[in-house]
PDB file of N, CA, C and O in Angstrom:
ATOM      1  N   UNK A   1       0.853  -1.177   0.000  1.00  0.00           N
ATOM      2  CA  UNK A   1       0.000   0.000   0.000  1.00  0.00           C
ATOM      3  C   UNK A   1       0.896   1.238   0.000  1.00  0.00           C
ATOM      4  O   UNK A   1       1.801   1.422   0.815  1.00  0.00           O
ATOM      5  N   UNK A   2       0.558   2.078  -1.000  1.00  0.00           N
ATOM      6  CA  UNK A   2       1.219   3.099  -1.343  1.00  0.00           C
ATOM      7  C   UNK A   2       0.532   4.307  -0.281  1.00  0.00           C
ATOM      8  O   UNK A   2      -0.689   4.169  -0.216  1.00  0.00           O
ATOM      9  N   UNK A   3       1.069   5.473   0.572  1.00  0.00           N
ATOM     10  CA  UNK A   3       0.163   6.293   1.251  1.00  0.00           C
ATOM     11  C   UNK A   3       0.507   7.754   0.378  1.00  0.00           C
ATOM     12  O   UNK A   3       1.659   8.077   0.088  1.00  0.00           O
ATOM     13  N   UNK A   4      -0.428   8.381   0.102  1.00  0.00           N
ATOM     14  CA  UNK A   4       0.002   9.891  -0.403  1.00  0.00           C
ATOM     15  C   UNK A   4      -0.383  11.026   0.771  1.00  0.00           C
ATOM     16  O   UNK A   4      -1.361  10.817   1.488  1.00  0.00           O
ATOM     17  N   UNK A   5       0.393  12.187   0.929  1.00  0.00           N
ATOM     18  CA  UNK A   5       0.253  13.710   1.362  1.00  0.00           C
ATOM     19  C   UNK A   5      -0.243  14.087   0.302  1.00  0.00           C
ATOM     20  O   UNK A   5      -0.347  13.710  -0.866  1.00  0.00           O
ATOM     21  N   UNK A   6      -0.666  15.297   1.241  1.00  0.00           N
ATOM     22  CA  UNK A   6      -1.801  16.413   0.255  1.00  0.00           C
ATOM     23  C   UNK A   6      -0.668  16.680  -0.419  1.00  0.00           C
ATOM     24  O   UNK A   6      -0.241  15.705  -1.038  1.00  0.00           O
ATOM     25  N   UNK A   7      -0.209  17.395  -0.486  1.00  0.00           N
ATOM     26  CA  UNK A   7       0.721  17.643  -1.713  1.00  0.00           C
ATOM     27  C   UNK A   7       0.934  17.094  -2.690  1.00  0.00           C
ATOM     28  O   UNK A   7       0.984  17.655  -3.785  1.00  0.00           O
ATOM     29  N   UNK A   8       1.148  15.567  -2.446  1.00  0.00           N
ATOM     30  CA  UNK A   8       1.370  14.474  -3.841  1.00  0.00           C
ATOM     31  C   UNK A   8      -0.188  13.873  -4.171  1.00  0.00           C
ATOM     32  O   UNK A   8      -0.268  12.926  -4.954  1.00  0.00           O
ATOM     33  N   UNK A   9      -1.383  14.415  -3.585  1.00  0.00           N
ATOM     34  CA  UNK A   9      -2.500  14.767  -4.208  1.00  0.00           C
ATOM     35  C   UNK A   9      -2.506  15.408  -4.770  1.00  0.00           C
ATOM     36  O   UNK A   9      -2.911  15.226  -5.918  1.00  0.00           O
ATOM     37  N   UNK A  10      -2.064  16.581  -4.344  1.00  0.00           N
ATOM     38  CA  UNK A  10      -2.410  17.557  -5.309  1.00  0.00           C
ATOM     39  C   UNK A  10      -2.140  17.900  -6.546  1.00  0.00           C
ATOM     40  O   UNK A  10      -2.827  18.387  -7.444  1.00  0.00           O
ATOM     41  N   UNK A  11      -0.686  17.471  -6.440  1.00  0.00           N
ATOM     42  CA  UNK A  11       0.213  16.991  -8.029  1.00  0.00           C
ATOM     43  C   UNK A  11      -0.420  16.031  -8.821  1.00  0.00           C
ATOM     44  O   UNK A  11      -0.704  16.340  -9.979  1.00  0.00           O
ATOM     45  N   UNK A  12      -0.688  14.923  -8.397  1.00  0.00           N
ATOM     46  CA  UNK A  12      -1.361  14.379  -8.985  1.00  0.00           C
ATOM     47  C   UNK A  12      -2.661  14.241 -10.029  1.00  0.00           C
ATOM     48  O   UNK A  12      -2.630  13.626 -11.095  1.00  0.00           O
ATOM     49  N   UNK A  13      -4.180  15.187  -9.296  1.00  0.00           N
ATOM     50  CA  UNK A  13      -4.684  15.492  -9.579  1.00  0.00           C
ATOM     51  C   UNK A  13      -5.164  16.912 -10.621  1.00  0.00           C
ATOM     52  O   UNK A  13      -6.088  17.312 -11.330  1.00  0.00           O
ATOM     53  N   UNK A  14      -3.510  17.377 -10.005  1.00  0.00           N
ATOM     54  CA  UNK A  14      -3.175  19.456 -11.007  1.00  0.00           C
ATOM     55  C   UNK A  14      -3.819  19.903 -10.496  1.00  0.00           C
ATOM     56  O   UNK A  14      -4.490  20.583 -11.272  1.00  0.00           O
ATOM     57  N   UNK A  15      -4.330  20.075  -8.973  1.00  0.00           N
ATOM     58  CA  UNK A  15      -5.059  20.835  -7.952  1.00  0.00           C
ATOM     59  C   UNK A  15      -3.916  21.073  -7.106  1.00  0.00           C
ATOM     60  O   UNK A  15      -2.882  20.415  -6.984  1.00  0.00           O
ATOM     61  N   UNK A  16      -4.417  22.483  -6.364  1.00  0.00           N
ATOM     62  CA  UNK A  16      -3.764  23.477  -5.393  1.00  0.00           C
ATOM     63  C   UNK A  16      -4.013  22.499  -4.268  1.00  0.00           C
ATOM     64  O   UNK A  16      -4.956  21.708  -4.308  1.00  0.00           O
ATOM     65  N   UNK A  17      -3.141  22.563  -3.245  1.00  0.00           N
ATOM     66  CA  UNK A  17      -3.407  21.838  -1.998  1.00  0.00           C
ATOM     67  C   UNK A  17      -4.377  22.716  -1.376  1.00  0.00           C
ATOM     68  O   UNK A  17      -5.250  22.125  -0.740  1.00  0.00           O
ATOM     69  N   UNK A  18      -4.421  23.567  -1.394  1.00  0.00           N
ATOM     70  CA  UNK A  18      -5.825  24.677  -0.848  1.00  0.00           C
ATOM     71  C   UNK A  18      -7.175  24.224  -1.364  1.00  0.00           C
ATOM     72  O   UNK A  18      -8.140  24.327  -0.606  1.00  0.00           O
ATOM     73  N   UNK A  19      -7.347  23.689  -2.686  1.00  0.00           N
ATOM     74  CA  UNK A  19      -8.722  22.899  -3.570  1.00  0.00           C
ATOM     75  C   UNK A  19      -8.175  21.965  -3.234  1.00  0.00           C
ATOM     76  O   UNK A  19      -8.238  21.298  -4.266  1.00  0.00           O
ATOM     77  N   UNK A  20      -7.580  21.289  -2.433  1.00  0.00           N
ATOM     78  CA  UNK A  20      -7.406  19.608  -1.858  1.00  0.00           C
ATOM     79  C   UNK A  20      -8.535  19.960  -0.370  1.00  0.00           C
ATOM     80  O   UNK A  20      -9.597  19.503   0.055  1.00  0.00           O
ATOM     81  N   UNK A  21      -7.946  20.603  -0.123  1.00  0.00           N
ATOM     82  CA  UNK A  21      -8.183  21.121   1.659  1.00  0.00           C
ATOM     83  C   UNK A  21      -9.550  21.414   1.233  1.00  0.00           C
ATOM     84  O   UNK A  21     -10.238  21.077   2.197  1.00  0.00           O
ATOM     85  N   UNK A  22     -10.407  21.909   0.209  1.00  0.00           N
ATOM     86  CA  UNK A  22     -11.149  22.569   0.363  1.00  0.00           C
ATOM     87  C   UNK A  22     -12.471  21.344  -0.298  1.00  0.00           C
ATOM     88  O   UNK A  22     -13.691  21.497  -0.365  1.00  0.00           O
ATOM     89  N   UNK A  23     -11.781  20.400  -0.623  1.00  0.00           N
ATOM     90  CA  UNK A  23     -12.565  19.156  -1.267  1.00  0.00           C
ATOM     91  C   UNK A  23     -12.953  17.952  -0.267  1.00  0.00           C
ATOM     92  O   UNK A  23     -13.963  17.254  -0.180  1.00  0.00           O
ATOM     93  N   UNK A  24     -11.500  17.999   0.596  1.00  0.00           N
ATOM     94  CA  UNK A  24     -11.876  17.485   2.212  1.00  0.00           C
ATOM     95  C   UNK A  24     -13.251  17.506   2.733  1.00  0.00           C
ATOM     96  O   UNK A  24     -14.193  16.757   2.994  1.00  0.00           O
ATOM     97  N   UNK A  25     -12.835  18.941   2.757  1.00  0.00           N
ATOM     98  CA  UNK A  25     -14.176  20.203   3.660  1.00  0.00           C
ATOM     99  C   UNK A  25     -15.425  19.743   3.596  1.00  0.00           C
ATOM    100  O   UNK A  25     -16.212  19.457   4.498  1.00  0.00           O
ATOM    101  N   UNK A  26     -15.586  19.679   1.750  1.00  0.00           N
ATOM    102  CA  UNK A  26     -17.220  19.837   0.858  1.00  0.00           C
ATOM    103  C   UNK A  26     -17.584  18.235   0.813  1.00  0.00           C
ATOM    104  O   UNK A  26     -18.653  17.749   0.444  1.00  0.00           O
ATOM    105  N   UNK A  27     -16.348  17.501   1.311  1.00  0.00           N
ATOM    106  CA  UNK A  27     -17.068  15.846   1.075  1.00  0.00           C
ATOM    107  C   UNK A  27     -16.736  15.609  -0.295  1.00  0.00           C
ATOM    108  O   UNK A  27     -17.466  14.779  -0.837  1.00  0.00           O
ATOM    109  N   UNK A  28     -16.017  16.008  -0.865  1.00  0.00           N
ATOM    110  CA  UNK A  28     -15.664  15.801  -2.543  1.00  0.00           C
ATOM    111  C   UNK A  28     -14.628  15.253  -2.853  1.00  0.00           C
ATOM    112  O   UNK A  28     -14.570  14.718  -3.960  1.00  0.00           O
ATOM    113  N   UNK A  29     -13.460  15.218  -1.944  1.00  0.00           N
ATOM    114  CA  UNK A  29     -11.934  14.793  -2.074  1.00  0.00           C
ATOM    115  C   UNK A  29     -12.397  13.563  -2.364  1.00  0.00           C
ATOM    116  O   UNK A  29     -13.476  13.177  -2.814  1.00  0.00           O
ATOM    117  N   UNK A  30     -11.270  12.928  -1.986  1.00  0.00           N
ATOM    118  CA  UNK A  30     -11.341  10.923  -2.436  1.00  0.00           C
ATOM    119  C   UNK A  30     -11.264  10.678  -1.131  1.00  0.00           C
ATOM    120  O   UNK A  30     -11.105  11.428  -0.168  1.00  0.00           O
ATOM    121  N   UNK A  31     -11.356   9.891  -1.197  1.00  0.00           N
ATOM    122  CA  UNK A  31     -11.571   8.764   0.593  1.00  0.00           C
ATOM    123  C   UNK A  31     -10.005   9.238   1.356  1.00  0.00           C
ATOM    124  O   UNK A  31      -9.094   9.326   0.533  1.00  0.00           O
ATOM    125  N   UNK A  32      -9.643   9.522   2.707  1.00  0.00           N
ATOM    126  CA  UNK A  32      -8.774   9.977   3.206  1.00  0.00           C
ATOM    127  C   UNK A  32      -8.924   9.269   4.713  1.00  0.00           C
ATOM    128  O   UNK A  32      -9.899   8.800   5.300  1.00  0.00           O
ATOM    129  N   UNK A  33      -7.590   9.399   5.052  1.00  0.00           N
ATOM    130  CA  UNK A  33      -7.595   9.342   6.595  1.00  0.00           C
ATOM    131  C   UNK A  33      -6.387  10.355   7.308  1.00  0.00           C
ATOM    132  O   UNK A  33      -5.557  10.787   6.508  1.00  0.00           O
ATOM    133  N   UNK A  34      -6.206  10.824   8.960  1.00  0.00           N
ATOM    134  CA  UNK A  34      -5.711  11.190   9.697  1.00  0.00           C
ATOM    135  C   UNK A  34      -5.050   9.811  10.288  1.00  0.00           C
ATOM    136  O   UNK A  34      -5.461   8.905  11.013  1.00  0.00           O
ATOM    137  N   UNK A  35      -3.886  10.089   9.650  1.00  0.00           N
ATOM    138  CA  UNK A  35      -2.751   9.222  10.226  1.00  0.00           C
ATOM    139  C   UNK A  35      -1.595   9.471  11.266  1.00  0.00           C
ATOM    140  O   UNK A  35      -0.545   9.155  10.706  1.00  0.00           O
ATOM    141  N   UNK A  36      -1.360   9.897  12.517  1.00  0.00           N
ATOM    142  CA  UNK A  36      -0.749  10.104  13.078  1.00  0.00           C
ATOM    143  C   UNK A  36      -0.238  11.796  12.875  1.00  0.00           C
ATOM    144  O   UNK A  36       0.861  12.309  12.666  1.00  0.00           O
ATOM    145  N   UNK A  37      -1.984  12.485  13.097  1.00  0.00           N
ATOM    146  CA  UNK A  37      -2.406  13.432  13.204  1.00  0.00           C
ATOM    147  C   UNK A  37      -1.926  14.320  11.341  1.00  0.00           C
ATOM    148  O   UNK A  37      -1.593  15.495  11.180  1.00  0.00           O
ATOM    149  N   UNK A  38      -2.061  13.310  10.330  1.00  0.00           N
ATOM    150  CA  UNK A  38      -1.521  13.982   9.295  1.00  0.00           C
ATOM    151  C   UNK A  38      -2.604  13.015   8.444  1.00  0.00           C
ATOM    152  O   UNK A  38      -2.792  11.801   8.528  1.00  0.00           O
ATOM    153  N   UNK A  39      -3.292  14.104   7.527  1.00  0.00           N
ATOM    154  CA  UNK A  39      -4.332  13.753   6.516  1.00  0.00           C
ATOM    155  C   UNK A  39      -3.170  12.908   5.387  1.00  0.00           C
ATOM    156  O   UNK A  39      -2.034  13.170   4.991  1.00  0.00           O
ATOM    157  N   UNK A  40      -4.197  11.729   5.134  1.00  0.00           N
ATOM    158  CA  UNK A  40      -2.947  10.654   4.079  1.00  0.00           C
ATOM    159  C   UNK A  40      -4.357  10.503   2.859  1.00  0.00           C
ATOM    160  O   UNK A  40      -5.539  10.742   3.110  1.00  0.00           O
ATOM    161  N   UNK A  41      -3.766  10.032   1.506  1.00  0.00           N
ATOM    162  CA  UNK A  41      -4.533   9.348   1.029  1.00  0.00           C
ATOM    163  C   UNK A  41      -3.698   7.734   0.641  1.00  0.00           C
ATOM    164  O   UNK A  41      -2.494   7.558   0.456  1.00  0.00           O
ATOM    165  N   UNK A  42      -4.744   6.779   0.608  1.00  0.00           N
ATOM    166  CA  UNK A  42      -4.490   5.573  -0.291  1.00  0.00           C
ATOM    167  C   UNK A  42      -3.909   5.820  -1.870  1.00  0.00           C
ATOM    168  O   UNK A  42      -4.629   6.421  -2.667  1.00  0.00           O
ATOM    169  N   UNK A  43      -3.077   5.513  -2.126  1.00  0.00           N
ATOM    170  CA  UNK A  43      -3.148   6.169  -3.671  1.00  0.00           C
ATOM    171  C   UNK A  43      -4.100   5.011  -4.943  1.00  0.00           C
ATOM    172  O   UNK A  43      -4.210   5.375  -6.114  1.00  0.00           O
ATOM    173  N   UNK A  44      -4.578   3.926  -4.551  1.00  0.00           N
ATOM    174  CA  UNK A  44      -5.673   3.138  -4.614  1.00  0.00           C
ATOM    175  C   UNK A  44      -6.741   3.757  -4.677  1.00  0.00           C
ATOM    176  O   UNK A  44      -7.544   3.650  -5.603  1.00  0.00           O
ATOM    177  N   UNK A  45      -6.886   4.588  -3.537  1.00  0.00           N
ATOM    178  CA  UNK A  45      -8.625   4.976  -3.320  1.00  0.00           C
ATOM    179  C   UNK A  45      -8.716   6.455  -4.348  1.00  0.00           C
ATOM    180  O   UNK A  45      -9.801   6.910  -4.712  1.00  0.00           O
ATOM    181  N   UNK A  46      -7.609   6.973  -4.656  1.00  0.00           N
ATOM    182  CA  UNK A  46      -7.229   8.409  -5.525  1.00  0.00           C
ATOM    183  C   UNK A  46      -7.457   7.818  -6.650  1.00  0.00           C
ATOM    184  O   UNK A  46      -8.452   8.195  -7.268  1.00  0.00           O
ATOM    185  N   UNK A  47      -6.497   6.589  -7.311  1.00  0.00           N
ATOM    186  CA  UNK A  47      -6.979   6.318  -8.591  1.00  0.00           C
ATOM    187  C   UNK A  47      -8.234   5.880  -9.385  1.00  0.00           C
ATOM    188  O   UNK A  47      -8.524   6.009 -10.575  1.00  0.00           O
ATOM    189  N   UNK A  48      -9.131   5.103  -7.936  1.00  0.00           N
ATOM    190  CA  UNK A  48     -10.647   4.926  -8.078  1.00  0.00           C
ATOM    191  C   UNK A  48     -11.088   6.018  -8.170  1.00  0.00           C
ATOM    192  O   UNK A  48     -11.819   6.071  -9.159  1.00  0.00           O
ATOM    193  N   UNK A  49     -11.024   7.057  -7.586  1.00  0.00           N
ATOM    194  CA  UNK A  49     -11.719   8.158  -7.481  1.00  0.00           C
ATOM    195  C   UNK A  49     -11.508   8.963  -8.522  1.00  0.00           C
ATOM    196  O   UNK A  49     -12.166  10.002  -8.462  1.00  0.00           O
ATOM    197  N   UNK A  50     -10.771   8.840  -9.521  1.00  0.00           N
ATOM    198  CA  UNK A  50     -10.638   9.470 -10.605  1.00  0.00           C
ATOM    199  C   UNK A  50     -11.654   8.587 -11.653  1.00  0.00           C
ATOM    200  O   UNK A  50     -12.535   8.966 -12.425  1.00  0.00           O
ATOM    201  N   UNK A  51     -11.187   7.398 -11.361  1.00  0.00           N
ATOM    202  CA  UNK A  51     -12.096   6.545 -12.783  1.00  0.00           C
ATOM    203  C   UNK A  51     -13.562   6.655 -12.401  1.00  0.00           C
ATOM    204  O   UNK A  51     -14.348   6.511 -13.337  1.00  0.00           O
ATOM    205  N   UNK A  52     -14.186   6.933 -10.934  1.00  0.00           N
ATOM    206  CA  UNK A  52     -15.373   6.756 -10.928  1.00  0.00           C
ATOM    207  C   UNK A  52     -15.844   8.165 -11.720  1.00  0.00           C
ATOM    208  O   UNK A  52     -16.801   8.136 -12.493  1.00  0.00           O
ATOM    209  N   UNK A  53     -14.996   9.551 -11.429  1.00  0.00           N
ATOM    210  CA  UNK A  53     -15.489  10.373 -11.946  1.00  0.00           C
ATOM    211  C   UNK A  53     -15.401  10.317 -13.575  1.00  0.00           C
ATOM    212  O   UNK A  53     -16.420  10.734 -14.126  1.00  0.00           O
ATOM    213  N   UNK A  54     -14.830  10.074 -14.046  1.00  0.00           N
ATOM    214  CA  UNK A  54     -15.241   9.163 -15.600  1.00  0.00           C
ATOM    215  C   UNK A  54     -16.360   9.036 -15.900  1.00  0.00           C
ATOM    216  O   UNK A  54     -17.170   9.673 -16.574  1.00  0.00           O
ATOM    217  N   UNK A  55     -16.350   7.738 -15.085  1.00  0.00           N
ATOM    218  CA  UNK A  55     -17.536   6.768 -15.425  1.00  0.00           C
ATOM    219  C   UNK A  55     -18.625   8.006 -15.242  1.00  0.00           C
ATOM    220  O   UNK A  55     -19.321   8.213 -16.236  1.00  0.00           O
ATOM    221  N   UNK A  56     -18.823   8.741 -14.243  1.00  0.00           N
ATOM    222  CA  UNK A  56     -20.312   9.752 -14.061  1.00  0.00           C
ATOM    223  C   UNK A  56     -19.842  10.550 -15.037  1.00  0.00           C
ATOM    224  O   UNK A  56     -20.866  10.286 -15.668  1.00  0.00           O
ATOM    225  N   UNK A  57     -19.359  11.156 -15.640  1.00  0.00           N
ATOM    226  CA  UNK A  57     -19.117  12.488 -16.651  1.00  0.00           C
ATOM    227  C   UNK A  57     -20.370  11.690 -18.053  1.00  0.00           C
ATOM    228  O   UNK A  57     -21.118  12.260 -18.847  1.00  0.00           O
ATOM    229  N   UNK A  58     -20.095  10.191 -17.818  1.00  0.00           N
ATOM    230  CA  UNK A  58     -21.216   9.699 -19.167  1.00  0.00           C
ATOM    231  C   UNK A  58     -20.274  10.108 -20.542  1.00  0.00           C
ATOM    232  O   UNK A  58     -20.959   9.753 -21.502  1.00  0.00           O
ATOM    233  N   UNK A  59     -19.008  10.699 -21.037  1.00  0.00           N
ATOM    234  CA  UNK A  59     -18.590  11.102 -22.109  1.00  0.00           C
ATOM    235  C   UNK A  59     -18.048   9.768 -22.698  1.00  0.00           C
ATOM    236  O   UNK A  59     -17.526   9.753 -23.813  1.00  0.00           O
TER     237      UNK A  59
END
């Protein structure tokens, strides 16, 4: 299991860590946890979370 920081979210995605922080907030980010008081992502649950938004765009 690979773990990502907001930051290497944010690169990832070509979002500001501020529209990371702010996707957290709205319930919109990708699945996350507080890991030893530091927000992580799965980089698993990031790459789902890209293909699901795909799949809903319908294009």
């Amino acid at each position: 299991m690979h773990l990502l920081t907001l930051n290497e979210v944010a690169d990832l995605l070509r979002k500001s860590p501020a529209q990371i922080r702010w996707m957290v907030h709205n319930g919109t980010a990708p699945r996350s946890a507080k890991i030893g008081g530091r927000r992580m992502w799965r980089e698993t649950d990031v790459l789902a979370w890209v293909n699901v938004q795909f799949e809903e765009s319908g294009q």
